[in-house]
C-alpha positions in Angstrom: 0.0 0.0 0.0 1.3 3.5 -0.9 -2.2 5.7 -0.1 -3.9 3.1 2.6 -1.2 2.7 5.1 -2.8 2.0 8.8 -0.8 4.1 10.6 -3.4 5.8 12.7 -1.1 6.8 15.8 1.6 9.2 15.3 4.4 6.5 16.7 3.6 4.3 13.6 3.5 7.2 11.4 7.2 8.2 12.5 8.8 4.9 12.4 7.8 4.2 8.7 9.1 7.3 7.8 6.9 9.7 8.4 7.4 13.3 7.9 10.4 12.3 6.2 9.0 14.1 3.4 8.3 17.3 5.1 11.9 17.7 6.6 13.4 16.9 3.2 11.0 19.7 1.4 11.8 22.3 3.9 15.3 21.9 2.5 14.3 22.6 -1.1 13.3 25.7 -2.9 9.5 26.0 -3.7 9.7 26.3 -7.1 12.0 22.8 -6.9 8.6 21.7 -4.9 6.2 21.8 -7.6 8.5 20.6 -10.2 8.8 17.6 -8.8 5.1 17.4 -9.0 4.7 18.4 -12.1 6.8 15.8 -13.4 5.0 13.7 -11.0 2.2 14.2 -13.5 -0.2 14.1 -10.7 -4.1 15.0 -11.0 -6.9 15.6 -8.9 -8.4 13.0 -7.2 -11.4 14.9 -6.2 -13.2 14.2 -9.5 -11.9 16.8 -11.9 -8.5 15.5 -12.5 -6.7 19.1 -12.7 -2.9 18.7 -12.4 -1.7 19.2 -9.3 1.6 21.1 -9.9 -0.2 23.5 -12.5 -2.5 24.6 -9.4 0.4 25.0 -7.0 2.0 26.9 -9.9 -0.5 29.3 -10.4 -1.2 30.4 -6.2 2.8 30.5 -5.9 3.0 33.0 -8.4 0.3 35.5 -7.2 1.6 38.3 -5.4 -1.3 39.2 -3.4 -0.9 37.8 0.2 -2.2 36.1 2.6 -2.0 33.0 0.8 -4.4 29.9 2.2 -4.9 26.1 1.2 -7.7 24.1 1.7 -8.0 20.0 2.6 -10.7 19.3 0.6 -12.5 16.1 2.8 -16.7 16.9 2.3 -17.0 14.1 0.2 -20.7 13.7 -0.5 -21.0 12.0 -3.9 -23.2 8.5 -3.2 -21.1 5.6 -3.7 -18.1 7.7 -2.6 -16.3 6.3 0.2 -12.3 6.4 -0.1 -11.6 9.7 1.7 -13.4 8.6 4.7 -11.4 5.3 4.9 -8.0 7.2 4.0 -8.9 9.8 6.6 -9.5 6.8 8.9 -6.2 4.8 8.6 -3.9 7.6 7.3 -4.7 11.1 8.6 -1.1 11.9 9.2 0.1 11.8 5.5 -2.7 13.6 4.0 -1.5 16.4 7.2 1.6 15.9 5.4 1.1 16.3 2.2 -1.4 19.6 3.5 2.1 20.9 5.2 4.3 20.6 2.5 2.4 22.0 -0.1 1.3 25.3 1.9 5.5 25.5 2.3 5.8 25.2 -1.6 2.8 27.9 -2.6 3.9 30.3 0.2 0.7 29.6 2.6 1.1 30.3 6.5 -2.8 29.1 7.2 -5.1 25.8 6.1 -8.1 24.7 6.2 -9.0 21.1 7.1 -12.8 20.6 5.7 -14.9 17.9 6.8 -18.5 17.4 5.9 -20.6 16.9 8.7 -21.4 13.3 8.4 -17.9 13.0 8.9 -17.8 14.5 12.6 -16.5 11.9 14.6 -13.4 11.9 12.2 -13.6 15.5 12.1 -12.9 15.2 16.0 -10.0 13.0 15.5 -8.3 15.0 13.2 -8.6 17.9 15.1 -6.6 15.6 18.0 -4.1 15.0 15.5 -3.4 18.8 14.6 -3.2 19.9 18.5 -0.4 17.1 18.6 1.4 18.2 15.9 2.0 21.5 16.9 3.2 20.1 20.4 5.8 18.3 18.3 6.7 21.0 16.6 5.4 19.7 13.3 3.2 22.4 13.2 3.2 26.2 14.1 6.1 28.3 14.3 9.5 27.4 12.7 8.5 23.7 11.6 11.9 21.7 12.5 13.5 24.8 13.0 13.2 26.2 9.4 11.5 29.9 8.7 8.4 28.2 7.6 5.4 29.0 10.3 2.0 27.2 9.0 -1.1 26.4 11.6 -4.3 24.4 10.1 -7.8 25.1 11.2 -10.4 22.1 11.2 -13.8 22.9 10.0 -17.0 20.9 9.8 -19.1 21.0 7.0 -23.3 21.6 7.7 -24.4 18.7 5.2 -24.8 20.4 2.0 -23.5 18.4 -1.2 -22.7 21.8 -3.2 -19.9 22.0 -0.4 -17.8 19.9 -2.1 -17.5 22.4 -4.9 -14.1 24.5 -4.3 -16.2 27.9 -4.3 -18.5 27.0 -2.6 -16.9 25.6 0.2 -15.0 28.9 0.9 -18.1 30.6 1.0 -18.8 28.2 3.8 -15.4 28.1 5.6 -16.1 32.2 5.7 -19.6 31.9 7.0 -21.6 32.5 3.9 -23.9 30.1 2.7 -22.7 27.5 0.5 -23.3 28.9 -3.1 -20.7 28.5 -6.0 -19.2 31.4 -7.1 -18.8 32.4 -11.0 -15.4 32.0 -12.6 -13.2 33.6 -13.3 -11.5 35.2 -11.2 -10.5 31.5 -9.9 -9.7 30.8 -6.6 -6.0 30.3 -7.1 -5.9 34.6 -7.5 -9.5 35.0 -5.5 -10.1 32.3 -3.1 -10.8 32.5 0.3 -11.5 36.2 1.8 -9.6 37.7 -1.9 -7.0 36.0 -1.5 -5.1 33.1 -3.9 -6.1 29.9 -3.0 -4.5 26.3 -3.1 -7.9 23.6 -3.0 -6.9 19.7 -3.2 -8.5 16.5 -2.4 -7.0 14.5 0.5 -6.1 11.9 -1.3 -4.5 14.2 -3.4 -2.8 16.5 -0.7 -1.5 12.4 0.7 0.2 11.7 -2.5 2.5 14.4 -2.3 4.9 13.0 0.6 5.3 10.1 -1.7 6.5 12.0 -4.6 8.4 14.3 -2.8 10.6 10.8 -0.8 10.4 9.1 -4.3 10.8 12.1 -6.6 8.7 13.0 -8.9 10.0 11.0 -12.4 9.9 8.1 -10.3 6.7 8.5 -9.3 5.3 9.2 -12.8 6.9 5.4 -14.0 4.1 4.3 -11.5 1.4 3.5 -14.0 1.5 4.5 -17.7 1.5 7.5 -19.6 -1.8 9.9 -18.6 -2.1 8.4 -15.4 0.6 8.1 -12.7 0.7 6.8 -9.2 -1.6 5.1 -7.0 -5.6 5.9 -6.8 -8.0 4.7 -4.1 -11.3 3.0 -5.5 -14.8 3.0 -3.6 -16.1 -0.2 -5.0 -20.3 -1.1 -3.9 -23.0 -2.3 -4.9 -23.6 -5.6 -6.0 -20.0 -6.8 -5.6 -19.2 -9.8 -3.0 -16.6 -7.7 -1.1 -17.1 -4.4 -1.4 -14.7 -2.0 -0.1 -11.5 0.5 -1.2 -8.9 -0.7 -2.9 -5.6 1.0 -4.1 -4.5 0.1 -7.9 -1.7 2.0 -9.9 -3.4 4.0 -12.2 -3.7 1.7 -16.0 -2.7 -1.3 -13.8 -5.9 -3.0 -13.4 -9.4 -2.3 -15.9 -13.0 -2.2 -14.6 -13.7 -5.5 -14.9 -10.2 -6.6 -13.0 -10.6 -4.4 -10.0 -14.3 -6.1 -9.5 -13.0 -9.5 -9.5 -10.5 -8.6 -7.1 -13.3 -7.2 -5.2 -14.9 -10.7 -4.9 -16.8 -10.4 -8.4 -20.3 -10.1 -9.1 -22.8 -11.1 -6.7 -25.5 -12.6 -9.0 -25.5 -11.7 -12.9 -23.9 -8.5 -14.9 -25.6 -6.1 -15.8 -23.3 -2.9 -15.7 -21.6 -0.3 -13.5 -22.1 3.6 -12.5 -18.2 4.7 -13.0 -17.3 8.1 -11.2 -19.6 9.0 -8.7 -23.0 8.0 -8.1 -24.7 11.6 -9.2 -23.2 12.5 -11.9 -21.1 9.3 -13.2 -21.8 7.4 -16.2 -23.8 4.1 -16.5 -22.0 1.7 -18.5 -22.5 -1.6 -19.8 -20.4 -4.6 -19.9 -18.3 -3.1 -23.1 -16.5 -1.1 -20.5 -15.2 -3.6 -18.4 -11.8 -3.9 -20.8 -11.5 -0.4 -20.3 -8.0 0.2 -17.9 -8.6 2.3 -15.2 -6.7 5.7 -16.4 -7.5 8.9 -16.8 -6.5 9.2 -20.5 -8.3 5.6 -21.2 -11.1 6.9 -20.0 -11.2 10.3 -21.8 -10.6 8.2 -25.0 -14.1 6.1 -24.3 -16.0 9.3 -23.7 -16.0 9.0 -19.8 -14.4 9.7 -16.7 -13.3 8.4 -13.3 -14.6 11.5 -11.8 -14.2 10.4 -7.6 -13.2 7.0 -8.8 -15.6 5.2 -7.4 -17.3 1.7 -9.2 -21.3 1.0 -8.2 -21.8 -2.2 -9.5 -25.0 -3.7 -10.9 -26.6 -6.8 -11.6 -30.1 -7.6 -13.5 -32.0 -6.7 -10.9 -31.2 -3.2 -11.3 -33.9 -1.5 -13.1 -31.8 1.6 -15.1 -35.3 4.0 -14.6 -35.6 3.5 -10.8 -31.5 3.8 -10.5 -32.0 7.5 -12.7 -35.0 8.3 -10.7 -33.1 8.2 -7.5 -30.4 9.8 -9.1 -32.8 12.6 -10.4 -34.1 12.5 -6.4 -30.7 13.4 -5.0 -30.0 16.4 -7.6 -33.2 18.1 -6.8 -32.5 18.1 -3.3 -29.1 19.1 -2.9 -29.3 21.8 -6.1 -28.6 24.7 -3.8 -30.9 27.2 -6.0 -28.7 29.6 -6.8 -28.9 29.8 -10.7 -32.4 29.3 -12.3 -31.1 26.8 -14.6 -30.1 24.4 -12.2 -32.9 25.1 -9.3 -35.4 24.4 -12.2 -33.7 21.9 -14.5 -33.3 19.2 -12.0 -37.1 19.5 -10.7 -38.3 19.1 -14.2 -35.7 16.1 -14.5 -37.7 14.5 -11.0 -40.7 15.0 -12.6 -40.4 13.9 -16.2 -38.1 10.8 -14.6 -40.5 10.0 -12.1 -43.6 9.9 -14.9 -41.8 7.9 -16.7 -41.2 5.1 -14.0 -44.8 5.3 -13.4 -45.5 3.9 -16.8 -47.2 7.2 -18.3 -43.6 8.3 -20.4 -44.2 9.3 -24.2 -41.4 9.5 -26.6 -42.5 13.6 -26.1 -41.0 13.2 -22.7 -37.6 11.5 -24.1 -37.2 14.9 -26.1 -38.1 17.2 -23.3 -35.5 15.1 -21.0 -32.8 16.0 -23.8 -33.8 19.4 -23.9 -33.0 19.8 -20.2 -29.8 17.8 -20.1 -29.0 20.6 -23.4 -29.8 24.0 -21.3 -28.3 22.7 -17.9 -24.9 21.7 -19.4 -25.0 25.5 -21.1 -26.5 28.0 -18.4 -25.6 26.5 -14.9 -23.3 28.1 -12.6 -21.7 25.1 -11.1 -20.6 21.4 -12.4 -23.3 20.5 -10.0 -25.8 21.8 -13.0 -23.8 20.7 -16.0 -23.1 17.4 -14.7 -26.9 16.5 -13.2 -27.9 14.7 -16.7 -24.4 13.3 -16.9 -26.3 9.6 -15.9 -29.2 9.5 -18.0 -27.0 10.4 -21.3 -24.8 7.6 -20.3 -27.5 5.6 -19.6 -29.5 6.1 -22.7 -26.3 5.2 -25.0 -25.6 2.4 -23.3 -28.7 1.1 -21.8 -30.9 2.7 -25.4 -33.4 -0.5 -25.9 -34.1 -0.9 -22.2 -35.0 2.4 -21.1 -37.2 3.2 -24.8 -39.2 -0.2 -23.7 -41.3 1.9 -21.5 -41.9 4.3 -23.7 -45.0 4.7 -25.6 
């Protein structure tokens, strides 16, 4: 394991190596930093798959000051379950990874932040700051360098827009949750004005790894378009369900769920990237190695990188309908688009499953997936019909059986 180490007590964290990283960066320049990332070629791995050392690039080189990063842990996409368990077993290398990259961007304050349903963790991780600034791992002059750097913990309130980068500042500075329009983009504007750094835990926990194995090294892990490790929420109906850690284009969809004990009855397809706004696929996917850049070429993406499994029982409607559910709900009604789009996606959905969908009803659902992917704010909006497309490609004869 590179990402899923249990090493949830600082003792165990030290004696494999921990903070190795940090005392070795605090020894570099910044700029040397984030070129080992970059040639790292690490991404994202909060869904959008942005490169890491391009976004550390662009809030070192903004003047304006303060400078603030942001631990990115209100993970509420259904099916989604990888930070929670990395945040479980691992805390101290995503804190890490949080430390080192504030040093290489020039930040002096972070932001840990947890969604709410994450409390008791959020408690624990709270623990786990206090105790690094006894040991000096935190605060003023970390191992006697210049650098000074202090984290705050905050809890999320529940709302799924939170885990939009915008929007969560607006949280962390006591506004409600809405998502801001870009540009300006938070790595020049972020929190309170000021340039930004936002990353995924898992992300923010790779960057020890590259730093203590250097950054061409790391990008031999995997193939080209997708380097290092990735953590993998795999559910549904799958015999052992669970996270797993694969290099990235080591193992394809339909390897990582026979590792995961295989499918528990017969196969019918998967939800691949989050289980709002990822795409259903059928069983031509499951050659399809799990990469970023394999997964671009087939139209899709790993988005949170989790893998819902289904078997026949799954009836596509119902699973859309549900989907449709969620997206009305947590829309947070800023833009019209949105706040509308997704209730008339319930509704025509939810007709439809009641056995009273027309082929008019087909057109009017591709009409809204058309205007929410052009006028909403957020990805929350653009991505809302990202299912049913998916679906209706892959799934085409199935779901038009209903139809009259």
């Amino acid at each position: 394991m590179i990402l899923l180490n249990d090493a949830r007590n600082i003792e165990d964290y030290l004696e494999n190596g921990g903070f190795k990283a940090l005392r070795r960066a605090l020894e570099f320049e910044q700029d040397e930093i984030i070129s080992e990332v970059e040639s790292a070629g690490l991404v994202g791995r909060g869904g959008a798959a942005f490169p890491t050392g391009l976004k550390m690039k662009f809030v070192k080189n903004e003047k304006n000051t303060p400078k603030y990063i942001i631990a990115n842990a209100d993970e509420g996409e259904p099916g989604t379950f990888k930070d929670r368990g990395l945040m479980e077993k691992n805390p101290y290398q995503i804190l890490e990874g949080m430390i080192i990259s504030a040093y290489a961007v020039g930040a002096k304050k972070g932001f840990f932040y947890i969604r709410y349903e994450y409390r008791e963790i959020a408690e624990k991780i709270k623990n786990k700051v206090k105790e690094l600034h006894r040991l000096g791992i935190l605060g003023n002059n970390i191992y006697g360098s210049k650098f000074s750097f202090d984290i705050e913990v905050v809890l999320g309130a529940g709302a799924y827009i939170c885990g939009e980068a915008t929007a969560l500042m607006e949280s962390i500075e006591g506004k409600r949750g809405y998502p801001r329009i870009k540009p300006p983009h938070s790595t020049q504007r972020g929190l309170w004005g000021k340039p930004t750094l936002t990353n995924n835990v898992e992300t923010l926990a790779n960057i020890p790894v590259i730093i203590n194995m250097g950054g061409e090294k790391y990008h031999k892990l995997g193939k080209e378009g997708c380097s290092g490790p990735q953590l993998f929420s795999i559910s549904g109906f799958v015999k052992r369900p669970g996270i797993y850690e694969y290099i990235l284009g080591e193992k394809t969809i339909g390897e990582a769920i026979e590792l995961a004990g295989g499918v528990d009855g017969n196969f019918k397809g998967v939800m691949l990237g989050g289980g709002a706004s990822g795409y259903i696929l059928n069983r031509d996917y499951l050659d399809m190695p799990l990469c970023f850049s394999d997964a671009k070429k087939r139209g899709v993406a790993l988005g949170t990188g989790d893998i819902i499994v289904l078997n026949e029982s799954v009836r596509i409607w119902d699973m859309l309908l549900n989907i449709a559910k969620f997206f009305e709900h947590e829309s947070c009604g800023q833009c019209f688009p949105c706040r509308y789009g997704t209730r008339r996606m319930r509704e025509i959905i939810e007709k439809i499953v009641n056995g009273k969908g027309t082929s008019e009803d087909i057109k009017k659902l591709n009409a809204t997936a058309r205007a929410m992917k052009i006028a909403s704010l957020c990805p929350l909006g653009k991505s809302a019909m990202t299912a049913y497309e998916s679906a209706m490609k892959n799934f085409h004869d199935e779901l038009m059986e209903v139809i009259k």
